[in-house]
C-alpha positions in Angstrom: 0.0 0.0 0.0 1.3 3.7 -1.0 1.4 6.7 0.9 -0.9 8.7 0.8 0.5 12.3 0.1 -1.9 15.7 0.8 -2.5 17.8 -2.1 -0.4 21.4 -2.1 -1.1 24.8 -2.8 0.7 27.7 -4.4 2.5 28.8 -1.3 3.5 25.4 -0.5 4.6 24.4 -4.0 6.8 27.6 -4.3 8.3 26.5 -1.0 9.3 23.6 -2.0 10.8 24.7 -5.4 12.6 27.8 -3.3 14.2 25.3 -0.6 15.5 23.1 -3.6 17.2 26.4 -5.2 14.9 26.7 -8.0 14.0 30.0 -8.8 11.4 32.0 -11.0 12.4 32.5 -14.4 9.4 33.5 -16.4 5.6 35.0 -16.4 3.4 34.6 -18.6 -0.3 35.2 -17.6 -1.5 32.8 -15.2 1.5 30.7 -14.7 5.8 31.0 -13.6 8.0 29.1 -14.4 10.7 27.9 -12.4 14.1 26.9 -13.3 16.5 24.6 -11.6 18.9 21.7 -11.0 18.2 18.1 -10.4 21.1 16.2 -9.9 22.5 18.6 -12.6 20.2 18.5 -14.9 18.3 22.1 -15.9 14.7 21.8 -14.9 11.6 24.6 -15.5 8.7 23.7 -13.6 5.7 25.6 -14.8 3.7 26.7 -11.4 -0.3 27.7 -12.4 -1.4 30.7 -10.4 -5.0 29.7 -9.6 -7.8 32.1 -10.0 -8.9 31.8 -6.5 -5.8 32.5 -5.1 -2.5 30.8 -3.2 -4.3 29.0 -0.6 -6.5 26.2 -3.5 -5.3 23.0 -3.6 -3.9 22.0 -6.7 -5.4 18.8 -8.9 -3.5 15.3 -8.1 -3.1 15.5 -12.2 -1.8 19.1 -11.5 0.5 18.7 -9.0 2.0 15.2 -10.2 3.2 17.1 -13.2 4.7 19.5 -11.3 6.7 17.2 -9.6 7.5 15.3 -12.9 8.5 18.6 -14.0 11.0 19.1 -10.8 13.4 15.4 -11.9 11.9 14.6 -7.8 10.7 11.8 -7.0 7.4 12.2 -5.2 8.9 10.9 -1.4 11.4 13.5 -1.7 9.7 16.1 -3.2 7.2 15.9 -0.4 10.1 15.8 2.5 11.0 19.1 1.5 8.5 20.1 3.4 8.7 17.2 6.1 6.4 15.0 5.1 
């Protein structure tokens, strides 16, 4: 049986992305993108901005393409913020 991980808002996606040195590259309407490293590797994660603001919960589908996106795997993308 899997873990089951919490779905993850703005704030706490930008977190994450910040602690692992990614930074925000690009604007473009509703959605930044982030560039970083992954076991050297360049990465851009694109980060939605949701209409109703930083505290909605992203979409599992959302947020696992996120941290497809990131080179993370999920366990470790979550322990960034100690889960």
């Amino acid at each position: 049986m899997g873990k089951h991980y919490p779905l993850l808002d703005q704030e706490q996606v930008e977190t994450i992305l910040d602690s692992l040195k990614f930074s925000p590259k690009r604007q473009s309407g509703s959605h930044c993108q982030w560039e970083g490293y992954t076991n050297g590797v360049r990465r851009i994660v694109t980060v939605d901005h949701l209409k109703k603001g930083r505290k909605e919960k992203y979409s599992h589908r959302l947020l696992s393409k996120m941290i497809q996106q990131s080179g993370l795997p999920k366990k470790d993308f979550y322990s960034m913020l100690g889960f």
